[in-house]
Each structure stands twice: as C-alpha cells, then as structure tokens.
C-alpha positions as CSV (number, residue, x, y, z in Angstrom):
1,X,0.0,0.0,0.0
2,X,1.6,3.5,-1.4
3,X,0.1,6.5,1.1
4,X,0.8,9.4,2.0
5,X,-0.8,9.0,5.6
6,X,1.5,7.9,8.1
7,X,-0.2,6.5,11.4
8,X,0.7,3.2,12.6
9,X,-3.1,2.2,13.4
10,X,-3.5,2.8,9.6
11,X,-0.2,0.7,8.9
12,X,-1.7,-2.1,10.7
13,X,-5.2,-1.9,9.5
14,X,-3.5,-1.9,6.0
15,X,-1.8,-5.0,6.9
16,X,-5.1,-6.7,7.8
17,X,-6.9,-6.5,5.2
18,X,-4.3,-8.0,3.2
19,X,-1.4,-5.4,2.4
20,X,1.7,-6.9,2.0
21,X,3.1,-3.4,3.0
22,X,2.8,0.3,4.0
23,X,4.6,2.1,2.4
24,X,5.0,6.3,2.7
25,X,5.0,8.8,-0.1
26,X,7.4,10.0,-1.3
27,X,8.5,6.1,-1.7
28,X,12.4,5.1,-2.3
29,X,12.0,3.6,-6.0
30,X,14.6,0.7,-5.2
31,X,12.7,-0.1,-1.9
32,X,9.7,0.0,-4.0
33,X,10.5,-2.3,-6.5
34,X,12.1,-4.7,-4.1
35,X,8.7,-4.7,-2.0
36,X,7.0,-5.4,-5.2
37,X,9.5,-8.6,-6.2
38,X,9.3,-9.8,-2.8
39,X,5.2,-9.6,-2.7
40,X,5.6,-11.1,-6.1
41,X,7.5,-14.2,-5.2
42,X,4.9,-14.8,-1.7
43,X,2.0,-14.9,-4.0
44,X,4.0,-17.2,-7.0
45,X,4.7,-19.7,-3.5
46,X,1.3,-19.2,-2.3
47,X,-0.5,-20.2,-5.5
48,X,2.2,-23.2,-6.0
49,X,1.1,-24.3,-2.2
50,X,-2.5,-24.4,-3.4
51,X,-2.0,-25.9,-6.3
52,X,-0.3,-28.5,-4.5
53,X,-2.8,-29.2,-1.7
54,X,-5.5,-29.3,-4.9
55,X,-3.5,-32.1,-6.4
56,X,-2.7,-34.0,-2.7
57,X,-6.9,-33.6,-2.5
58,X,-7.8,-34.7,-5.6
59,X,-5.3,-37.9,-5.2
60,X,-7.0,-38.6,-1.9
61,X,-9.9,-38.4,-3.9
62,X,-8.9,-41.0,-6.3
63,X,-7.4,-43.2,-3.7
64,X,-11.0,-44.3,-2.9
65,X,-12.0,-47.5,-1.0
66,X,-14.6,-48.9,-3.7
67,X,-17.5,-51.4,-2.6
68,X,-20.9,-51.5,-1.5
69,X,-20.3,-54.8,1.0
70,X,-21.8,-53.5,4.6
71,X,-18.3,-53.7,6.3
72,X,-17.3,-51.4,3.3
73,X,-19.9,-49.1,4.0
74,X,-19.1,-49.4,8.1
75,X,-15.8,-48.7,7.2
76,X,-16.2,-45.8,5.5
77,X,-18.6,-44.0,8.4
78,X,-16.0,-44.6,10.4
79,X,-13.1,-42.8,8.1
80,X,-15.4,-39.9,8.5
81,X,-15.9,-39.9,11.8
82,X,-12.3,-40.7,13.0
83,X,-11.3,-37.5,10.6
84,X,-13.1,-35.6,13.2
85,X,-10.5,-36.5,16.0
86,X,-7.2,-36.7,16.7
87,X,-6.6,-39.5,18.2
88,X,-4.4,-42.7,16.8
89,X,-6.0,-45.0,14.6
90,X,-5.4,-48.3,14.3
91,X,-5.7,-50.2,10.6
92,X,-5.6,-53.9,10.7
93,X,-6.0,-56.6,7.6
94,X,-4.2,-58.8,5.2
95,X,-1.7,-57.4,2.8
96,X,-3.2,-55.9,-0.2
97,X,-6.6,-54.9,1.4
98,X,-6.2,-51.4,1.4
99,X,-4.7,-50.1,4.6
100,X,-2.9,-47.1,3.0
101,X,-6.0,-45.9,1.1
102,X,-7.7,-45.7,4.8
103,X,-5.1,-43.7,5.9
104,X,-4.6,-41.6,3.3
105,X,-8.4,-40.5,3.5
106,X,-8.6,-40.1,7.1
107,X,-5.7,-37.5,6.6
108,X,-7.4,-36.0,3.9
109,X,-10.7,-35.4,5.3
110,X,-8.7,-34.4,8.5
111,X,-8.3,-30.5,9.8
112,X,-4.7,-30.9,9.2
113,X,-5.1,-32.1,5.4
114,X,-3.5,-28.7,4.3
115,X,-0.4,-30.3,6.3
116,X,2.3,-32.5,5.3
117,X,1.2,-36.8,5.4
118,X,4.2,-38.6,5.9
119,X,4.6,-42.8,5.3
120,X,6.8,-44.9,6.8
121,X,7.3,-48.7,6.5
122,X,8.4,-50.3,9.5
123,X,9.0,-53.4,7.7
124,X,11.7,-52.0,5.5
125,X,14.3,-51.0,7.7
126,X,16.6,-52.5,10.1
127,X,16.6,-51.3,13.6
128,X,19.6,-48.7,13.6
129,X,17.9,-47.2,10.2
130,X,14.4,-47.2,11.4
131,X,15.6,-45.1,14.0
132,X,17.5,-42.5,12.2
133,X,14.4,-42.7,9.9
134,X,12.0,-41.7,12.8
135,X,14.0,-39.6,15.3
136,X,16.4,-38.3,12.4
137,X,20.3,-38.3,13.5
138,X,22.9,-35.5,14.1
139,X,25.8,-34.8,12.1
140,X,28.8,-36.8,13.1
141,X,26.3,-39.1,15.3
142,X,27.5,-42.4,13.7
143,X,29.5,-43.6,10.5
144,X,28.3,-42.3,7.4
145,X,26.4,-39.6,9.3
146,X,28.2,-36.3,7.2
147,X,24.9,-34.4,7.7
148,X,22.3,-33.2,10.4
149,X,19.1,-35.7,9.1
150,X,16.0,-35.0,10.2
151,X,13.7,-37.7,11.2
152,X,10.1,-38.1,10.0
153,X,8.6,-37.4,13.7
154,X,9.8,-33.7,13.3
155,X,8.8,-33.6,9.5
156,X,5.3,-35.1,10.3
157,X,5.0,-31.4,12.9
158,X,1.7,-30.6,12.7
159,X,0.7,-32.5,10.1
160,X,0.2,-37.2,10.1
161,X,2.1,-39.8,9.9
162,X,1.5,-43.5,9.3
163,X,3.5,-46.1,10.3
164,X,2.8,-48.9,8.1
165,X,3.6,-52.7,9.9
166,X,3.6,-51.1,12.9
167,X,3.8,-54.8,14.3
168,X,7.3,-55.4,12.9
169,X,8.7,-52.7,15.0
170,X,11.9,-54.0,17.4
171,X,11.1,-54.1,21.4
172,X,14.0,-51.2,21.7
173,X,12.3,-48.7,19.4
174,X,8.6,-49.3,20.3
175,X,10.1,-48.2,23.9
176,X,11.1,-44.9,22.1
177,X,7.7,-44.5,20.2
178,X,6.0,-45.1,23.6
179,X,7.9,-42.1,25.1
180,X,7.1,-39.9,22.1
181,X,3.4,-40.8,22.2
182,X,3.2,-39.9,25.9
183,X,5.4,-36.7,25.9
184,X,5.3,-35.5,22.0
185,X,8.9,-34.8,22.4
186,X,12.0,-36.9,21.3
187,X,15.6,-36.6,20.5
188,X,17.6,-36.9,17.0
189,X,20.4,-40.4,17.3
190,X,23.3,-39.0,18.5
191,X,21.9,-35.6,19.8
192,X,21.1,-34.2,23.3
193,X,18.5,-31.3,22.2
194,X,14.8,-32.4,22.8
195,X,12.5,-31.3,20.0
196,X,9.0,-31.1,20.6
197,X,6.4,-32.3,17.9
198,X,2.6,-32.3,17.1
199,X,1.3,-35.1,14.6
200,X,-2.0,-37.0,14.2
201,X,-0.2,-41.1,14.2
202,X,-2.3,-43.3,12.4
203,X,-1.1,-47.1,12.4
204,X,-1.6,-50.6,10.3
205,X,-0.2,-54.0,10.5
206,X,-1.0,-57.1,9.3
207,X,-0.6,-59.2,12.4
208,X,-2.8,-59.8,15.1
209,X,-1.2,-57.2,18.4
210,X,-2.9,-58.8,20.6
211,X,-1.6,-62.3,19.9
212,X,1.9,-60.2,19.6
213,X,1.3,-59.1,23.3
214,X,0.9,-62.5,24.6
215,X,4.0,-63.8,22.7
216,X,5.8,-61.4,24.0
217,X,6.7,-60.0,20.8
218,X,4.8,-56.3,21.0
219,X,5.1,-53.9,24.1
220,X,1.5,-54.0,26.2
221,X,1.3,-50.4,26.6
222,X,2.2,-49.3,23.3
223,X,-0.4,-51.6,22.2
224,X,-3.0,-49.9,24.1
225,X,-1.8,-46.3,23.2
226,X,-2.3,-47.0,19.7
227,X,-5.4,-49.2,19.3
228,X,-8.0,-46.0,20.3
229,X,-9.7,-45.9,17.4
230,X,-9.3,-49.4,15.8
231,X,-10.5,-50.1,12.2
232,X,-10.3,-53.7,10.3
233,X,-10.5,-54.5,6.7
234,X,-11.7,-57.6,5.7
235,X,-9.9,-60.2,3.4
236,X,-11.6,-59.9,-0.6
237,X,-12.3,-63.1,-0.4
238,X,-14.6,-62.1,2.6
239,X,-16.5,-59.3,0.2
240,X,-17.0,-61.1,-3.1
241,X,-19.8,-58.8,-4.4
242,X,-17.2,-56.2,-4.4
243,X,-15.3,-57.5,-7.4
244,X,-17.3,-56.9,-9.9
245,X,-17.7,-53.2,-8.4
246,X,-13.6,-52.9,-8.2
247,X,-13.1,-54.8,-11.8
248,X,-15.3,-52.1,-13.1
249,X,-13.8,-49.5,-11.5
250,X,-10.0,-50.6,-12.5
251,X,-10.9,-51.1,-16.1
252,X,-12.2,-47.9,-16.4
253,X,-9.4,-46.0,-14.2
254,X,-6.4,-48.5,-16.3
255,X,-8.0,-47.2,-19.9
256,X,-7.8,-44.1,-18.9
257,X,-4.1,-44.0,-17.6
258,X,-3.2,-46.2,-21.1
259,X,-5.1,-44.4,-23.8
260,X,-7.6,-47.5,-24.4
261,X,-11.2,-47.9,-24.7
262,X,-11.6,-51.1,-22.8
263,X,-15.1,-52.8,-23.0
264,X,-16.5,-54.4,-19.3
265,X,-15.4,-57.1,-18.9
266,X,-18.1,-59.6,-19.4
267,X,-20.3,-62.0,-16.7
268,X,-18.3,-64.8,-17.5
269,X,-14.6,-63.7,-16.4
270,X,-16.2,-61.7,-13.5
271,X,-17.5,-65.4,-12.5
272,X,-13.9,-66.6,-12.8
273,X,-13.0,-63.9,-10.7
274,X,-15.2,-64.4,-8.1
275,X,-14.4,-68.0,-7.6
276,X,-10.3,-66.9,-7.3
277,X,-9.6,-66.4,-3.5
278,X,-7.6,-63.6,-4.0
279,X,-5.0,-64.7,-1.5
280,X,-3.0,-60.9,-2.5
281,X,-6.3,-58.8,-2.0
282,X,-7.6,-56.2,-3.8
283,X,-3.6,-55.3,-4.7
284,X,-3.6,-58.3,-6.8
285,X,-6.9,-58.0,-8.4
286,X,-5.2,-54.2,-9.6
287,X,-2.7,-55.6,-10.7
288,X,-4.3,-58.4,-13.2
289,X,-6.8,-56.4,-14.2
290,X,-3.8,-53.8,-15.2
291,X,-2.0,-56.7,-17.1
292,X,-5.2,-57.6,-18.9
293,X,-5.6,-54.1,-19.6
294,X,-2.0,-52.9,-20.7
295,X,-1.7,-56.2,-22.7
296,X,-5.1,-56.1,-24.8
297,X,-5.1,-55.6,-28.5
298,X,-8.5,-54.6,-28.9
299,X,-11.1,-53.2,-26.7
300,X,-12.7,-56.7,-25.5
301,X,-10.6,-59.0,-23.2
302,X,-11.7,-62.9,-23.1
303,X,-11.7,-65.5,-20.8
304,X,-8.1,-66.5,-22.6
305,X,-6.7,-63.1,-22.0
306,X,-6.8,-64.4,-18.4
307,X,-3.4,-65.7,-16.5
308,X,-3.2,-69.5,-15.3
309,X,-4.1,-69.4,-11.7
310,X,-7.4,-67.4,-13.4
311,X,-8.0,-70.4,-16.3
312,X,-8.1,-72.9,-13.1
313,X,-11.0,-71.9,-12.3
314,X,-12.6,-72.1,-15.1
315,X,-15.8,-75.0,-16.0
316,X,-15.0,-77.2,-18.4
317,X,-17.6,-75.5,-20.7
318,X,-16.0,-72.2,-20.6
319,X,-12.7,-73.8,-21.8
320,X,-14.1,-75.6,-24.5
321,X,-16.0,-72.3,-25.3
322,X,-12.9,-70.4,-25.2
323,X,-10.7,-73.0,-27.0
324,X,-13.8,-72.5,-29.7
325,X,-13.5,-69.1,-29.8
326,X,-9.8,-68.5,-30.1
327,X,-9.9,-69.3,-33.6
328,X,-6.3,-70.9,-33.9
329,X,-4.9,-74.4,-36.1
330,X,-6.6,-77.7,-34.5
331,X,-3.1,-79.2,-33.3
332,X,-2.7,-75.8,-30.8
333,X,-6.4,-75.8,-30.2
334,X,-6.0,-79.3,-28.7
335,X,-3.0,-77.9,-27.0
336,X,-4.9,-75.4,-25.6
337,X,-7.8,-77.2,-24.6
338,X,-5.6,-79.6,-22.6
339,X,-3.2,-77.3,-20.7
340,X,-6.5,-75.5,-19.3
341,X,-7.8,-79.0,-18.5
342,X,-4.9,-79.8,-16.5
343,X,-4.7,-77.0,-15.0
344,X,-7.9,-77.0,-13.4
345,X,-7.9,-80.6,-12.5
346,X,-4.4,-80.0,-10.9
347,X,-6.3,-77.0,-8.8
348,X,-8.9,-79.2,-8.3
349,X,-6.1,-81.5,-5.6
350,X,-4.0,-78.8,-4.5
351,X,-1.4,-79.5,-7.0
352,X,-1.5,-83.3,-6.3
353,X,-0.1,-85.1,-9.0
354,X,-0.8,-88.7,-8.3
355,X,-4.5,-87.6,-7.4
356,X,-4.6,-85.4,-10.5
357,X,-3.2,-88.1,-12.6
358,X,-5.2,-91.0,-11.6
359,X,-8.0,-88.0,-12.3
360,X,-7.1,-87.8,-15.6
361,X,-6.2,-91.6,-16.5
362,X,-2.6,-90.5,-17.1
363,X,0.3,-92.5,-16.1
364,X,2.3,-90.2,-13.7
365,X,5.2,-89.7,-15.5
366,X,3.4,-89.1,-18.7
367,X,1.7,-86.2,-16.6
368,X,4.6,-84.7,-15.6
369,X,5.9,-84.5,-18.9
370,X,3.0,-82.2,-19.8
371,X,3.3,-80.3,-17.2
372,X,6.7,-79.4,-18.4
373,X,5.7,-79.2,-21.6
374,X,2.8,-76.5,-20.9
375,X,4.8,-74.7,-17.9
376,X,2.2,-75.3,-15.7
377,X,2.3,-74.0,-11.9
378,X,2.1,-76.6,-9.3
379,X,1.7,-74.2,-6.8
C-alpha cells in the first residue's frame, strides 16, 4: 500500500486486510520495487502451495475404497468420523486390502489435510535405520552420518504420519515410540536437544497385536496407546460382491491411464474372478486387471486373455467355449484345450499329481511331462 498518511493504526489496519506493505510517499524507488518482487515471489509460492494441496486432494480423492459390501460401507462411516478427531488410529488386515487408502483418506478429510502426510514402512528397515528414519540423527552421530538428518517425527510437525507394519517394529524402538506418544517430544540419534512435535499417528499391520502381546513379541502399553480408534479390513475373499464393483472400476481407471477404450469385462470372467480367493487382495486384483488391460489388442478382453491361476478356475464349458472361440490351427487348439484342463484338475487336488493323474487316467510320468511341456504351476 503507497500513502501518504503515516499512522501506525492505519499501517496495521492496511496489513489486515491484506497489504503486503505500507509504504509512505514519497516512496524510495529501489525499496519499492524490491517490496513489489518480494510480494511477487509470496503470492508465485502461495498459488504453487495451493495448487499442491489441490492435487494432494484430488489424489486422496482418487485413492478411494470402492465397494458396497456393509463392512465397506461401516468402514467408511468410520473414516469420517475418525477425521473428526485426533486421536491414533489403528488399521488392521491382510496385505493388499487397502490399509494405506484408509489412511490416506482419514488424513485427507482431517483439519490438518493442508499439512504434510508422511509414510513410513516399519518393515523396510533395520533397527539402527528405522531409528535415524523416525528420530532423524545429528551430524557426526554415527559412521556415514556427514549431515544433520531430520527424522520423520519432526517432518510429520503438525501434520500425520503412518507407520505402516507397525507390528514389525523391534522391542527397543517401540520403547522410544512409547515415550514420544506420551510426551510429543524426542531426540535426533546422537543428539542431546529435545524437540518437541505435534502429529495426528495413524497405524496398520497385518498381524494380530494382541496375539503379539501374549507372545511377548509387541510392548502391552504401546499396544493400548495405539489401538484407540481401531479399524479392520476384511480379506476380498470375505466381500466377493465387491469384485465386480472394483473390476469395473480398475478397467475404467487403467484405460484411462493407457489411452484404451476397454469394454467391461463380461459375466463370465467376472464369474472366474469371483471363484479366485484372492489370496494378495484387492492389490492383486489391480494388478491383473492392469495386465489384462496394458496387454489387450483390442477393446474386448476374453476368458483367454486371463493368467493360469485365473484359467483354473474355469468349468469345463467355458474352456471348450474359449478354445472354440480363439480361432487358432486344430493341433494348438487341442494344446490349448488340454493345458486348461490340467490346469484346473491340478487345482482341483492342490497341485496333487498322483491324485490329478489317476484324475485324468494319465500314467504319472506321462503327466509330468505335460506339465513341463505347458509350464504349468504346481503351486
């Protein structure tokens, strides 16, 4: 603001309603201009901030947990309310289920979603890393250390942090985690200065903590300083009307991210998919439906677009209705027709060969030879 009025209750009331100066006529033209760069390059940061949280937002947005299944829908009353609070949260379920995406939208719907969410895996690192990791380490503090490092408790200030397999953590550092939880203050590996720190801690594992209590494995206090608000996600295999929800969802999302007009898939893969049990979760279902997609020449995909441990499950009326359809020479027709036949009688015993070949009226040996021959997987 350029005035020729100099009070300081007019200075400050300028500042207020959103100067970023006051500045008196007759102005200095250099400290002018450098006033004007300098209110230039706040507002160039302050746009690139927004744009920023816009794209965090609108990646928490598309990080969705997909699936009308009632636990789904409990589950997701839940994110909303736990947003509300700040207390820990506690994520359990099997690899794959979608323990991040929970955590990721609790943030995000959270008062401190303009702040930074910070991720660690607990799994990853060795104790004496996992420490400098989360406490951070000073210069000097142990070989290799040529910098001051700051941790991720004093990054996540303010803002969340998730520790992911918070049930792999060693005795001597949930000790140190237990402290910080109780106090909010900690000090950086090799340092003496405490540092104080404000985060929102939201947890996941993929263990059972309270079995880990018993065995002695997982600290009893820490386990009830972080289970406050607990939250469980169940297996897929658990919420099978949900695949045809998430295939549709992934096919569409994939052709979009690849350039491809994919068709739905049709009722008879999503049957094949529902029988799988999905023993890598929803991860897994991603991540075929991504092959399928990525690898498609066209805009339907078929039953034989599908990977082995899929064909297994197939009837033996789909095979021969796929083997009819592929439209290839009678020699690798049969071919076909037989490695998908062997495959699912194989399934069929749990990869039992004896069983699988008495099945099929095969001598042993002549099964395994086929087996060979078509690469298939015995387990």
């Amino acid at each position: 603001m350029l005035t020729a009025e100099g009070s300081v209750a007019g200075a400050v009331e300028a500042v207020k309603s959103g100067a970023f100066t006051y500045i008196l006529k007759p102005a200095d033209i250099d400290n002018l201009i450098l006033n004007i760069q300098k209110a230039f390059e706040i507002f160039l940061i302050s746009n690139q901030n927004r744009i920023f949280k816009d794209q965090m937002l609108e990646k928490a947005g598309m990080m969705q947990l997909i699936g009308q299944n009632g636990k789904i829908k409990e589950i997701r009353q839940k994110i909303d309310t736990f947003a509300g609070s700040d207390a820990t949260v506690l994520i359990t379920g099997e690899s794959g289920t979608g323990k991040e995406i929970i955590a990721s939208q609790i943030h995000y719907k959270s008062n401190r979603a303009d702040q930074v969410f910070v991720k660690v895996n607990c799994a990853a690192l060795t104790e004496n890393l996992l420490e400098s990791e989360l406490f951070g380490h000073e210069k000097g503090s142990f070989t290799g250390a040529d910098k001051l490092h700051r941790g991720k408790f004093e990054i996540a200030n303010q803002g969340t942090i998730l520790l992911d397999e918070i049930g792999e953590l060693p005795l001597g550092t949930q000790a140190k985690l237990l402290r910080v939880l109780q106090e909010r203050e900690f000090e950086r590996v090799g340092g003496s200065g405490t540092i104080k720190t404000n985060f929102r801690l939201i947890t996941s594992t993929n263990k059972n903590l309270a079995e880990e209590v018993i065995k002695g494995r997982f600290r009893n206090d820490l386990y009830y300083r972080v289970n406050v608000l607990p939250i469980h996600l169940p297996p897929l295999r658990e919420r099978k009307d949900d695949i045809e929800i998430l295939v549709d969802y992934f096919v569409h999302q994939l052709s979009k991210e690849t350039n491809k007009c994919i068709s739905p898939l049709s009722s008879e893969i999503i049957n094949i998919l529902t029988a799988y049990n999905w023993p890598g979760n929803v991860r897994e279902l991603r991540n075929i439906i991504e092959r399928l997609v990525v690898m498609a020449n066209n805009s339907e995909i078929s039953p034989c677009d599908l990977p082995d441990e899929l064909k297994q499950h197939m009837g033996s009326d789909v095979i021969k209705e796929n083997v009819l359809k592929s439209q290839v020479p009678l020699l690798e027709a049969k071919k076909e027709f037989e490695k998908q036949y062997i495959t699912k009688v194989l399934s069929q015993y749990q990869g039992n060969v004896g069983k699988a070949a008495t099945e099929l009226q095969l001598a042993r040996k002549n099964l395994y030879r086929k087996i060979k021959e078509y690469n298939i997987n015995l387990e």
